[in-house]
C-alpha positions as CSV (number, residue, x, y, z in Angstrom):
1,X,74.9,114.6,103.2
2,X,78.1,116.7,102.6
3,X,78.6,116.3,105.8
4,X,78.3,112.2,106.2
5,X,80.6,112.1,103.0
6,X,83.9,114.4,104.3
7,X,83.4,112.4,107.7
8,X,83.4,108.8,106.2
9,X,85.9,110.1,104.0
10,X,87.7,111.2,107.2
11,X,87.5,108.1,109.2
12,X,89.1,106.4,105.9
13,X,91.9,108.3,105.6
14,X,92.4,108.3,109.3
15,X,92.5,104.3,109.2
16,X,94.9,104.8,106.1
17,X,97.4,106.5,107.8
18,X,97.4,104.6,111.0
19,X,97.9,101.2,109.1
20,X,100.9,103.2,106.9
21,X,102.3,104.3,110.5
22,X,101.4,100.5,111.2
23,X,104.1,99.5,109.5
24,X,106.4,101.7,109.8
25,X,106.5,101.0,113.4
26,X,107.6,97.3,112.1
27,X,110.4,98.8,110.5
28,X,112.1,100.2,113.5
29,X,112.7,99.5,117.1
30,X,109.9,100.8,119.5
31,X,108.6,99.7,122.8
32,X,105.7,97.3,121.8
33,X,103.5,98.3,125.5
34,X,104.1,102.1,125.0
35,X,100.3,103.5,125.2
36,X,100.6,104.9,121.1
37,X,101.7,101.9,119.7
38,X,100.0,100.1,121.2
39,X,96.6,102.2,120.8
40,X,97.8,101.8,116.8
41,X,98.3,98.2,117.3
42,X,94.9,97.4,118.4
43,X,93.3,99.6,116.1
44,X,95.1,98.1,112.8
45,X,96.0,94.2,113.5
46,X,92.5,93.0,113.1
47,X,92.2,94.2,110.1
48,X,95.3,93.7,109.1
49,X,95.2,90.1,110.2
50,X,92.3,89.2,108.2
51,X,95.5,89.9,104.7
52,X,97.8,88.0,106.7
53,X,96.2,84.6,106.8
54,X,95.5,85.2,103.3
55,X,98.9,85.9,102.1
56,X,101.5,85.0,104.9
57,X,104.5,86.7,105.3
58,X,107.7,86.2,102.4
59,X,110.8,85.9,104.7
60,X,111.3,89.4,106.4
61,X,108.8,90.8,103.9
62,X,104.9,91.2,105.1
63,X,102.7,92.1,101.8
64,X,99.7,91.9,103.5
65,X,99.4,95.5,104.1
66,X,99.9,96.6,100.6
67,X,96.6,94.3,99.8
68,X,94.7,95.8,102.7
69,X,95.3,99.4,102.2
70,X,94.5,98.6,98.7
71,X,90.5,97.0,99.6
72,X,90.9,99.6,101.8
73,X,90.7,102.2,99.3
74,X,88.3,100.4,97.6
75,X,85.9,100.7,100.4
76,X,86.4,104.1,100.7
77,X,85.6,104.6,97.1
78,X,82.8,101.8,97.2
79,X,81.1,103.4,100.6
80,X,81.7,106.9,99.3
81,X,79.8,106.2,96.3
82,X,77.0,104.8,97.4
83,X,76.6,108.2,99.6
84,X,76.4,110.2,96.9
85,X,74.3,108.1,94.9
86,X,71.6,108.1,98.2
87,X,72.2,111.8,98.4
């Protein structure tokens, strides 16, 4: 079971950093069709997406990724939990 812990707690912080490098792309200039942002693109706007038509963007000002990093983390902690508790 250690196993199946460390690798969902992997795969969480994996997802984590790509929606933190998500938005850091959004902050500079980058060539939308290059193969990495675009790989991290695909991978984070769906779930990102799902925030953003709850709380639509301020201006300039997207808050919607603070909100889903934050359930986020409560999944992780949630799913994490519920494998120890079965293990």
């Amino acid at each position: 079971m250690n196993f199946l812990t460390d690798f969902v707690n992997l795969a969480f912080n994996i997802y984590g950093w790509l929606i933190i490098i998500r938005v850091l792309l959004t902050w500079i200039p980058v060539n939308t069709y290059h193969p990495v942002v675009n790989f991290i693109t695909s991978l984070t706007d769906p779930y990102l997406n799902l925030f953003r038509r709850l709380i639509p963007p301020v201006g300039m000002i997207d808050f919607s990724p603070i909100v889903a990093f934050f359930v986020l983390e409560v999944m992780r902690m949630a799913v994490l939990q519920l494998l120890l508790m079965l293990g």
